[in-house]
Structure formats: structure tokens, C-alpha cells
C-alpha positions as CSV (number, residue, x, y, z in Angstrom):
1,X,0.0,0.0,0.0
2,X,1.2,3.5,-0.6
3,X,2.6,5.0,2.4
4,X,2.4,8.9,1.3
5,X,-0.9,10.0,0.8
6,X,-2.2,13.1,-0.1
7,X,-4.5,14.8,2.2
8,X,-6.7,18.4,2.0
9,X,-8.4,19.1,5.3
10,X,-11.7,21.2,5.5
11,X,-11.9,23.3,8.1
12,X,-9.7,25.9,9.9
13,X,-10.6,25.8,13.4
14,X,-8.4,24.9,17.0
15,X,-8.5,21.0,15.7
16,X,-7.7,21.7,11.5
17,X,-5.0,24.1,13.3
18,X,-3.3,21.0,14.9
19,X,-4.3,18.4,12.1
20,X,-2.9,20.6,9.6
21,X,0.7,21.1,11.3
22,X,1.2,17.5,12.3
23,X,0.3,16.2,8.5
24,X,2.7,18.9,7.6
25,X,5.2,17.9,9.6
26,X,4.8,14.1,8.7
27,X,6.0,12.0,5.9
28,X,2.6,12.9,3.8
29,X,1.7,15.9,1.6
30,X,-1.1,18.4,3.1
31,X,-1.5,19.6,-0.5
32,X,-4.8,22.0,0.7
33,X,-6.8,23.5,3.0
34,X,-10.5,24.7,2.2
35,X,-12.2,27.4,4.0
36,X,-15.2,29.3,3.1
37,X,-13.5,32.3,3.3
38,X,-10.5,32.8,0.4
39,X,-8.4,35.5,2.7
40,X,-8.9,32.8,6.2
41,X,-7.8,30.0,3.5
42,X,-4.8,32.2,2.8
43,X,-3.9,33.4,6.3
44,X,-4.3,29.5,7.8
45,X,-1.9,28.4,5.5
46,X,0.8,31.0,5.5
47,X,3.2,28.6,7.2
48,X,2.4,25.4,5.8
49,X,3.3,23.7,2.7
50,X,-0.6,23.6,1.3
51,X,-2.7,26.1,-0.5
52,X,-5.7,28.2,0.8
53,X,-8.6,27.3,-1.2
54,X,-12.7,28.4,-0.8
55,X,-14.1,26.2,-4.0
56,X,-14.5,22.7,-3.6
57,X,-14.2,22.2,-7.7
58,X,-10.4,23.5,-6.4
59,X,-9.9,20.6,-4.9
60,X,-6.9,18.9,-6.0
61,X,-7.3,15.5,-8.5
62,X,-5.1,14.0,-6.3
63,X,-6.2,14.5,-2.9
64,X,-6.9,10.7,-1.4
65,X,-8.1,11.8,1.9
66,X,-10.0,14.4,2.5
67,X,-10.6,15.2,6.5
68,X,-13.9,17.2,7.6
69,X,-12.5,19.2,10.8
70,X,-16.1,20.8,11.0
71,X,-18.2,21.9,13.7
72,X,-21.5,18.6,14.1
73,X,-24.0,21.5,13.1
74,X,-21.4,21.8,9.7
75,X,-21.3,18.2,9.6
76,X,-25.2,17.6,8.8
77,X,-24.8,19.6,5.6
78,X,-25.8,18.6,2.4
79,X,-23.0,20.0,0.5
80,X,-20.6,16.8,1.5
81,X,-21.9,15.6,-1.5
82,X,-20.5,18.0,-3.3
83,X,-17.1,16.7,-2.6
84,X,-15.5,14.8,-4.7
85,X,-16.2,10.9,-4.9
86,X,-12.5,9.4,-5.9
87,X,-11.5,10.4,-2.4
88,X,-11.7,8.9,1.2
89,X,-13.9,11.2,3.2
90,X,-13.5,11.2,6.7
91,X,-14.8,13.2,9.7
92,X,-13.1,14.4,13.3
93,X,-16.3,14.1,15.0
94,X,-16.7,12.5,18.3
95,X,-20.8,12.4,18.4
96,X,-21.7,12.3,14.7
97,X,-22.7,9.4,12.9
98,X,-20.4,7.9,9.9
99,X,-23.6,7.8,7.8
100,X,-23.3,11.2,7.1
101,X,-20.4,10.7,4.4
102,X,-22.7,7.9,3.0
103,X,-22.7,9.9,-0.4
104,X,-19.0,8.7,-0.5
105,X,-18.5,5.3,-1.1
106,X,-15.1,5.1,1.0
107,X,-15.5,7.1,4.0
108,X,-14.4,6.7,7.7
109,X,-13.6,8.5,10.9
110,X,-10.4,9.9,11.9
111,X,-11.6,11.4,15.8
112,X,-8.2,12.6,18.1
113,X,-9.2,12.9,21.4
114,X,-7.9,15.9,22.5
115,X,-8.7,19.2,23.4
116,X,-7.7,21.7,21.4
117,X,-6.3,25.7,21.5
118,X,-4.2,27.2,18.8
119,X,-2.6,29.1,21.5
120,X,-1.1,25.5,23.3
121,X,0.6,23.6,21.4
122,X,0.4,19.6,21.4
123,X,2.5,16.8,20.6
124,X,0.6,14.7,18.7
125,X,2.4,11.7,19.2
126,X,0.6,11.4,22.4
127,X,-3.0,11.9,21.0
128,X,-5.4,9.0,21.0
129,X,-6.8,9.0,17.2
130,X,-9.8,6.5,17.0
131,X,-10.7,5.0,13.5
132,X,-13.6,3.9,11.6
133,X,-13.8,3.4,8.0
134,X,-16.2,2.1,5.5
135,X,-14.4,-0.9,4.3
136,X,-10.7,-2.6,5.2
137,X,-9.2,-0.6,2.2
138,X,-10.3,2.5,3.9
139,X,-9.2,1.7,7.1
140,X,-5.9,0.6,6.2
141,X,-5.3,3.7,4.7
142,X,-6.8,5.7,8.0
143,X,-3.9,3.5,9.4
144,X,-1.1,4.5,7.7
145,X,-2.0,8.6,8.2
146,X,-2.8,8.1,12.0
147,X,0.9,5.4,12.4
148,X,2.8,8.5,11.2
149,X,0.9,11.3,13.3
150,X,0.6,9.3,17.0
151,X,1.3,6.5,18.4
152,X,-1.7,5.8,19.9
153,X,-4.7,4.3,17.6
154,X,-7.5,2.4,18.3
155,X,-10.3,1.0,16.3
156,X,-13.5,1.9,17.7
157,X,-17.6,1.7,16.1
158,X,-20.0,4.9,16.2
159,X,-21.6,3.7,19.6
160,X,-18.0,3.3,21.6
161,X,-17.0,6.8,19.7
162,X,-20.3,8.6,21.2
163,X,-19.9,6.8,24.7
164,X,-16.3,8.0,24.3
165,X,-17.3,11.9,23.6
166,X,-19.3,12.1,26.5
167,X,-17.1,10.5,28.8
168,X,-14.7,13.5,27.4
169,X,-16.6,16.0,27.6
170,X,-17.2,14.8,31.4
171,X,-13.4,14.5,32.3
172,X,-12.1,17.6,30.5
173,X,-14.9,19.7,29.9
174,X,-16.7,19.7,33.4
175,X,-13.4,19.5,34.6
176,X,-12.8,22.7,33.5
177,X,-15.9,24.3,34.7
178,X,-14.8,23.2,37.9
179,X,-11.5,25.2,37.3
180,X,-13.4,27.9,36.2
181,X,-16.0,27.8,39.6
182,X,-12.8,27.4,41.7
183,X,-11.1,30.6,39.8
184,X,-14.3,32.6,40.6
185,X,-14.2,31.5,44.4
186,X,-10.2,32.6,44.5
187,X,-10.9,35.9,42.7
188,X,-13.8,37.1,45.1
189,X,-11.6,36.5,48.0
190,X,-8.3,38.3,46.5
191,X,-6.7,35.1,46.4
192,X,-4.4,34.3,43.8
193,X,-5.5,31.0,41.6
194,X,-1.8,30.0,41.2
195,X,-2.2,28.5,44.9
196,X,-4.7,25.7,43.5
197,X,-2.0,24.7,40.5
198,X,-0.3,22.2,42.2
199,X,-3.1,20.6,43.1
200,X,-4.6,20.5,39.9
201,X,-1.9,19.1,38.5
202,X,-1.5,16.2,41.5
203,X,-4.9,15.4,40.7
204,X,-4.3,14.9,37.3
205,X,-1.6,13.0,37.7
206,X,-3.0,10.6,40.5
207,X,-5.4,9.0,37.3
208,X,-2.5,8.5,34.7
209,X,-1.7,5.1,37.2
210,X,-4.7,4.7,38.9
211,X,-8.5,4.2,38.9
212,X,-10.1,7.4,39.8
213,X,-12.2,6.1,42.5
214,X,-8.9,4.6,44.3
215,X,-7.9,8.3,44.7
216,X,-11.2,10.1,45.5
217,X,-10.6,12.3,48.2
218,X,-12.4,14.8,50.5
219,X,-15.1,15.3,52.5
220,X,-17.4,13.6,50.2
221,X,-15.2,10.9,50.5
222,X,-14.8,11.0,54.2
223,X,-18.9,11.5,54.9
224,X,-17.9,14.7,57.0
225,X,-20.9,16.3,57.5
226,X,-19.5,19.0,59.8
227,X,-16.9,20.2,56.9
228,X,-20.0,19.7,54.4
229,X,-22.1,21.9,56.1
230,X,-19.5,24.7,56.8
231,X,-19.3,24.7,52.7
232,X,-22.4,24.5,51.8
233,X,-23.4,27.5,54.2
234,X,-19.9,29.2,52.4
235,X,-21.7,28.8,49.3
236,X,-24.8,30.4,50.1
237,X,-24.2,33.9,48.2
238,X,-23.4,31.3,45.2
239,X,-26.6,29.4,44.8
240,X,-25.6,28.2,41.6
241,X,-22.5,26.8,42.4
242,X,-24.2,25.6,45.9
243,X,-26.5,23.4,43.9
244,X,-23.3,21.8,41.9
245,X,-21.2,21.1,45.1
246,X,-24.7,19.1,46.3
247,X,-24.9,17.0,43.2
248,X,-21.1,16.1,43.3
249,X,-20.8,15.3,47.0
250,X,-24.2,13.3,46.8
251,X,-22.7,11.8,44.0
252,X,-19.3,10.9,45.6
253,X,-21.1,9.9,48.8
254,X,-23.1,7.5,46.9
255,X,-20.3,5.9,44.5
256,X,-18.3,5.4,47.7
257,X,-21.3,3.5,49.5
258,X,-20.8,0.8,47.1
259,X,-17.8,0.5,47.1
């Protein structure tokens, strides 16, 4: 099988940001990069060795892969159609369907779990990509561009890849949120958020060895009502966030009754 491929991405958000440097950077050709907008084309590509298109009749003949790096509501359009059939067409979703690249008769998914910001940069190598594809041909092909991008790959159907988003979007989403609740608490009480890095990054490091619920700690944990109470009257000019800190230490309380 060949081993270069030549790939056009669609897209130019946080993720076609990443996707498109790492390709860049590997032994395959990014030859383009389509965006709506011909200037956003231009300016996203500046640094890389593909061209900024807007048309999809620009795509290139020889594109094999193209990769969707769309937003889902993008995703549901009809214009995937449009694109053309001789290419594999894949999508970076983690909740949408494979079926919507059904107009393609080789399609698949090519999903990194990450989270993304162009102003952090990642090493790919370490990403989780997850695969699908349409056919073994596909796939095998999905194989090669993923081998030279991470080393981390894992073949995964539609209802793993959705169980899979939402259990993301619970450890690093919500996660954040609780960040971003604990940043609010810090500010209001002129304390510098700095204090509660080290802890962040203990906590995070805890689960790269071990089951989370072997490290659960606190007063949830503990079933200290006393402490509970002295938070949850804290808490009471911050009804919202009062409301969260029940949820989680009813649901701590409760995982750790079973246990």
C-alpha cells in the first residue's frame, strides 16, 4: 500500500489548526486546505506547505483523503456531496454518525481525542486518534496517516465513539468548569488562583496510574458532614455553584457507598 498520501483538510478551526501542522510535519503531503473564506484559506496556511482554497471544484485531483474538521452543526450539511467521490472522506467528530459521508463510497472516521487551542501547542504523538472506515481498504489507509501522526490508535464503532465523547466531555470539559467555579471563588476572595495549581496538577496526575475512585478524596469521600455543612453554608451567596457542590458530594457519597 502507498505510504504517502495526499490529504486536503476542510476546516480551519483549533483542531484543523493541529491536524494541519502535524500532517505537515509528517512523511505525507497536506496539499490543501479549504475554508469558506478565500483571505482565512490564505492566512491559515501561511506557514504550511498547502494552498488556501474556498471552492470545492479546487480541490486537488489527487487529494486521497479528504478530512472534515467541522463543527456537528457543519457536519449535517448537504454539501458533503459535493465533494469529490474518488477520495476517502473522513470526519473528526466524536458524536456524529459515519452515515453522514454515506454519499462517499469510501468514507471513515479519523476522531483525536484531544482538546484543542491554537494558542497550546500539542504533541501529537501522544493523542489517541480513534478510527472507523467504511471498508478494510479504507481503514488501512486511515492506518497509515494516523501510524505516522501518534502512536496511539484504536479502532473503535459509532456507539464506543459517542460513549467515548461524552465520557470527554465529562473529564475535560466539566473539569474545566470546575476550574473555572474554583477561579471565581479565588478571585472574590483576592486570592491568587496560582495557589490551586499544584493541586490540579496532583490530581491529574493521580489518574494517569490509577483508577479514579482509588484516589477520591475529600469530604465527600470522608462523609464529614460538619466540613460539608461549613461549605455549603460558604456557598450560600453562590446558589448556583451551591447546587453543583450538592450533586457532586451526593454523587461521591453515593459511589463510595458501594464500594
Amino acid at each position: 500500500m502507498k505510504t504517502k498520501l495526499n490529504i486536503a483538510i476542510v476546516g480551519t478551526g483549533n483542531l484543523a489548526w493541529h491536524l494541519a501542522n502535524a500532517i505537515d510535519s509528517s512523511e505525507h503531503n497536506l496539499l490543501q486546505v479549504l475554508s469558506r473564506d478565500q483571505k482565512r484559506a490564505e492566512e491559515f496556511t501561511q506557514n504550511l506547505s498547502a494552498k488556501g482554497i474556498s471552492r470545492i471544484d479546487d480541490i486537488d485531483a489527487n487529494v486521497e483523503i479528504i478530512i472534515l474538521a467541522l463543527t456537528d452543526t457543519a457536519l449535517k450539511g448537504k454539501y458533503i456531496a459535493q465533494f469529490p467521490k474518488n477520495a476517502i472522506m473522513c470526519h473528526t467528530s466524536g458524536s456524529i454518525s459515519m452515515r453522514v459521508l454515506k454519499s462517499h463510497k469510501k468514507h471513515g472516521i479519523f476522531y483525536p481525542l484531544q482538546t484543542f487551542s491554537k494558542q497550546k501547542e500539542v504533541d501529537f504523538s501522544n493523542i489517541p486518534i480513534c478510527l472507523e472506515a467504511s471498508d478494510n481498504e479504507v481503514l488501512q489507509k486511515l492506518h497509515v496517516l494516523a501510524n505516522s501522526l501518534s502512536k496511539s490508535i484504536y479502532e473503535i464503532n459509532s456507539k464506543q465513539r459517542k460513549a467515548l465523547h461524552v465520557a470527554a466531555v465529562f473529564a475535560c470539559n466539566f473539569t474545566n468548569l470546575m476550574y473555572d467555579i474554583s477561579s471565581d471563588i479565588c478571585n472574590d476572595a483576592n486570592l491568587n488562583f496560582d495557589i490551586l495549581r499544584p493541586l490540579i496538577k496532583e490530581t491529574a496526575a493521580k489518574v494517569q496510574n490509577h483508577f479514579p475512585e482509588d484516589v477520591q478524596t475529600g469530604p465527600a469521600k470522608r462523609n464529614d458532614g460538619r466540613v460539608i455543612e461549613y461549605h455549603k453554608k460558604f456557598l450560600y451567596d453562590y446558589p448556583d455553584y451551591q447546587e453543583i457542590y450538592d450533586l457532586l458530594t451526593y454523587e461521591i457519597q453515593q459511589k463510595h457507598e458501594e464500594l
